[in-house]
Each structure stands twice: as C-alpha cells, then as structure tokens.
C-alpha positions as CSV (number, residue, x, y, z in Angstrom):
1,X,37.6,-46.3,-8.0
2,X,37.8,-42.6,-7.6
3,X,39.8,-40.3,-9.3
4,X,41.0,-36.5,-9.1
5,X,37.9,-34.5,-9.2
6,X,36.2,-36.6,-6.6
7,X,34.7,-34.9,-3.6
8,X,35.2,-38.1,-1.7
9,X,39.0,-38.5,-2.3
10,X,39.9,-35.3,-4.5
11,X,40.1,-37.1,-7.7
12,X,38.9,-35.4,-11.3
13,X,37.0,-38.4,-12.8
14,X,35.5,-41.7,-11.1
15,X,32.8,-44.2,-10.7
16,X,31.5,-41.7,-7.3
17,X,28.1,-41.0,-7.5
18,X,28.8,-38.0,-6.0
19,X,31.2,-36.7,-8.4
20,X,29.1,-37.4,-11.1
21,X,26.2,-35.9,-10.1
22,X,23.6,-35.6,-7.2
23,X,20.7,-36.6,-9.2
24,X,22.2,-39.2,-11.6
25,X,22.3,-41.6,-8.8
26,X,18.7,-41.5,-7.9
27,X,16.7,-42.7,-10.6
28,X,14.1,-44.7,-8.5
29,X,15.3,-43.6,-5.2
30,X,12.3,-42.6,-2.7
31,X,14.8,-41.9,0.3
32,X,18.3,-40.9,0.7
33,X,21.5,-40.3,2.4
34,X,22.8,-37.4,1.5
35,X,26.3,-35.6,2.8
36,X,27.5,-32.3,3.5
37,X,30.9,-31.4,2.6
38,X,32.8,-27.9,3.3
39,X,34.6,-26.0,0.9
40,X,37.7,-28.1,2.0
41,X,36.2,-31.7,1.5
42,X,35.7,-32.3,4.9
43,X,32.4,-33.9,5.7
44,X,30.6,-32.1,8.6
45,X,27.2,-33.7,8.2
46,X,24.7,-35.5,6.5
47,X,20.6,-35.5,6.6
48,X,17.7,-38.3,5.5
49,X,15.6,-37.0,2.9
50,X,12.8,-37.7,0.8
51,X,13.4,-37.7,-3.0
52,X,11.0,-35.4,-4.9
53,X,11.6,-36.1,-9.2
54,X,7.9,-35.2,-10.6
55,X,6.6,-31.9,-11.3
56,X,3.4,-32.2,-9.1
57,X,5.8,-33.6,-5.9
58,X,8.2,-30.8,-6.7
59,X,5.4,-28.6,-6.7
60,X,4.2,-29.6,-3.7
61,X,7.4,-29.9,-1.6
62,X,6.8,-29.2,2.4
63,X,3.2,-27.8,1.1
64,X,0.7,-28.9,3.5
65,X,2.3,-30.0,6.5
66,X,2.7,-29.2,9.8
67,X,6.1,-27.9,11.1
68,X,6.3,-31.0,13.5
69,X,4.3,-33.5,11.6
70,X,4.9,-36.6,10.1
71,X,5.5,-34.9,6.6
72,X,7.8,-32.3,7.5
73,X,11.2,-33.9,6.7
74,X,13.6,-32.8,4.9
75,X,13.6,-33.0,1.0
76,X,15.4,-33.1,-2.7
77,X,13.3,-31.5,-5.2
78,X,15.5,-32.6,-8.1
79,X,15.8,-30.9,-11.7
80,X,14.2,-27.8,-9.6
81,X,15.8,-24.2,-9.6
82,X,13.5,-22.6,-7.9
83,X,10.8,-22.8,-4.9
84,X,7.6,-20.7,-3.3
85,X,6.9,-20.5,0.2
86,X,2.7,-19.4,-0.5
87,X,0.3,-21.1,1.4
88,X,3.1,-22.4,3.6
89,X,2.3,-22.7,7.6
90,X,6.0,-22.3,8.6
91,X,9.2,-20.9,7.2
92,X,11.7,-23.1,6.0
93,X,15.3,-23.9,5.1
94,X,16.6,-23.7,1.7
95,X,19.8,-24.8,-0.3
96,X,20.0,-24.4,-4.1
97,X,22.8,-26.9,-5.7
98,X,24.0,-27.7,-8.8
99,X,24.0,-30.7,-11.2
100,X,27.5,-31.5,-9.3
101,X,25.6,-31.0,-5.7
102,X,27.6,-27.5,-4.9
103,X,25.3,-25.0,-3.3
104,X,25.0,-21.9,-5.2
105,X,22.7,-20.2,-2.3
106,X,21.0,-21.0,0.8
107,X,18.3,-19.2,2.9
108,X,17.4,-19.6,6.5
109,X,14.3,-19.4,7.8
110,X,12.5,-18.5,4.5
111,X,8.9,-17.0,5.6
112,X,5.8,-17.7,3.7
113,X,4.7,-16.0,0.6
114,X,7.9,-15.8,-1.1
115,X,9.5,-16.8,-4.5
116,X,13.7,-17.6,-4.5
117,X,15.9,-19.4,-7.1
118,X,19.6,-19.2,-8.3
119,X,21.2,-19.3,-11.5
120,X,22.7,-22.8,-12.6
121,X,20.8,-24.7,-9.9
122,X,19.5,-28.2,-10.5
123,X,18.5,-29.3,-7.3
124,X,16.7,-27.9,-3.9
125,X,17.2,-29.4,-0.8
126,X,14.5,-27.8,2.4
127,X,13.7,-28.9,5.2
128,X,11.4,-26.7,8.0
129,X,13.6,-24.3,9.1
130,X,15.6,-24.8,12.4
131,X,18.9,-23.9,14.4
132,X,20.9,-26.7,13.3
133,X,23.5,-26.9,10.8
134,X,22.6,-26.2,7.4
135,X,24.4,-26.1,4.0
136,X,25.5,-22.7,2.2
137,X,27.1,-21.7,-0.5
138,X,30.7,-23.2,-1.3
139,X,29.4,-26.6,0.5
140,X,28.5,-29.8,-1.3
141,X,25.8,-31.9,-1.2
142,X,26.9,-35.4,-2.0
143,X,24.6,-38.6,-2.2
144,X,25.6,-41.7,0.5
145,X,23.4,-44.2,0.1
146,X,19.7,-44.4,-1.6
147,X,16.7,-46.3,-1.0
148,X,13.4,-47.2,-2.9
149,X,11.1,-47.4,0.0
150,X,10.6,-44.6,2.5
151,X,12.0,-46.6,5.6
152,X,16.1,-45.3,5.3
C-alpha cells in the first residue's frame, strides 16, 4: 500500500521500499534495479547496478578496472559519503544520495586523483563516466527490484 510521501504514488508513509529508504531494501542484495525519478516524480530512467555494503568493496568501487571491461558497471556504494578517484584509469560519474535516495550532488566525468563528498549523503552511485543520462541533484534514486546473484 503506498501512502502520501511515497515517490512512487506521492504518498507520506507506506510499505515502498523506496520511500523508506534506498538501502533498507538491500540487505543481501548483490544486484539491483534501481530508478531515476525527477524533481516532479516522473520516472525518466533506471540503471543495473552492483551493490557494494563492506568497507573493503566500498573502498574498492570501479578501482581496478578497465573503462570497457567486464567490471566497469555501474555501482551503489551504500552507507558511503564520499569517494576517491586515485589510481583510477578513467574518469567517472558520480551521484551522492541520501538515506531517502535524493541526490544531494552529482559530478560528471570525475578525473583521476580526486577526493568528493556531500553533506547528509548515505549512498554513492558511479558508474565510468559517459554521455548518457545521469542523476543530479533534486532527482531520486529509488530501488525496483533486487537480486542476490549477480545475473539481474
């Protein structure tokens, strides 16, 4: 049932995963679904990521991969307010969010060798950086669907 805060249906409390948070509903989630809404609640997109909870995969992130390899796909770091682009190979994108999955700030085309974070974030979402759409801040982030392997 959703109610009035609901970024799905405009409600203010519900069962949503969304509205209660974007990392409550990912607890042993590998992969997921996630949406991006506008300021407006209209959806305009949605990217496959993979989920990123420990401090050593958080750390790690797109660290290590090749802008067109297998391991450069996009990514939630969650409980993470901030992200470094040393020793990367490639610059990439980066949308900060809160617990609630609204993007405080976004960077495009990060280069390497730099250090960025936002107050009140909880979550980072990157992905090597490209032309296509990309969140920013007044958007949401808002999970779809989750999965515990890595084949979504």
């Amino acid at each position: 049932m959703h109610g009035a805060g609901c970024v799905r249906c405009g409600g203010n409390s519900c069962e949503c995963r969304g509205a209660r948070g974007l990392g409550e509903g990912l607890a042993s989630a590998r992969q997921a679904r996630l949406a991006l809404v506008d300021g407006v609640r209209r959806e305009w997109g949605s990217v496959s990521v993979r989920v990123l909870r420990r401090w050593w995969e958080r750390a790690r992130g797109l660290l290590g991969t090749w802008r067109h390899g297998a391991g450069a796909v996009p990514v939630l770091l969650l409980g993470c307010s901030s992200v470094h682009t040393f020793g990367m190979r490639y610059a990439i994108d980066v949308s900060m969010a809160d617990e609630a999955g609204r993007v405080l700030a976004s960077w495009r085309a990060l280069p390497p060798g730099r250090v960025v974070w936002a107050r009140g974030a909880r979550h980072v979402l990157e992905r090597p950086s490209s032309a296509g759409l990309w969140p920013g801040p007044g958007d949401q982030i808002v999970l779809r669907d989750v999965a515990a392997s890595p084949d979504m």
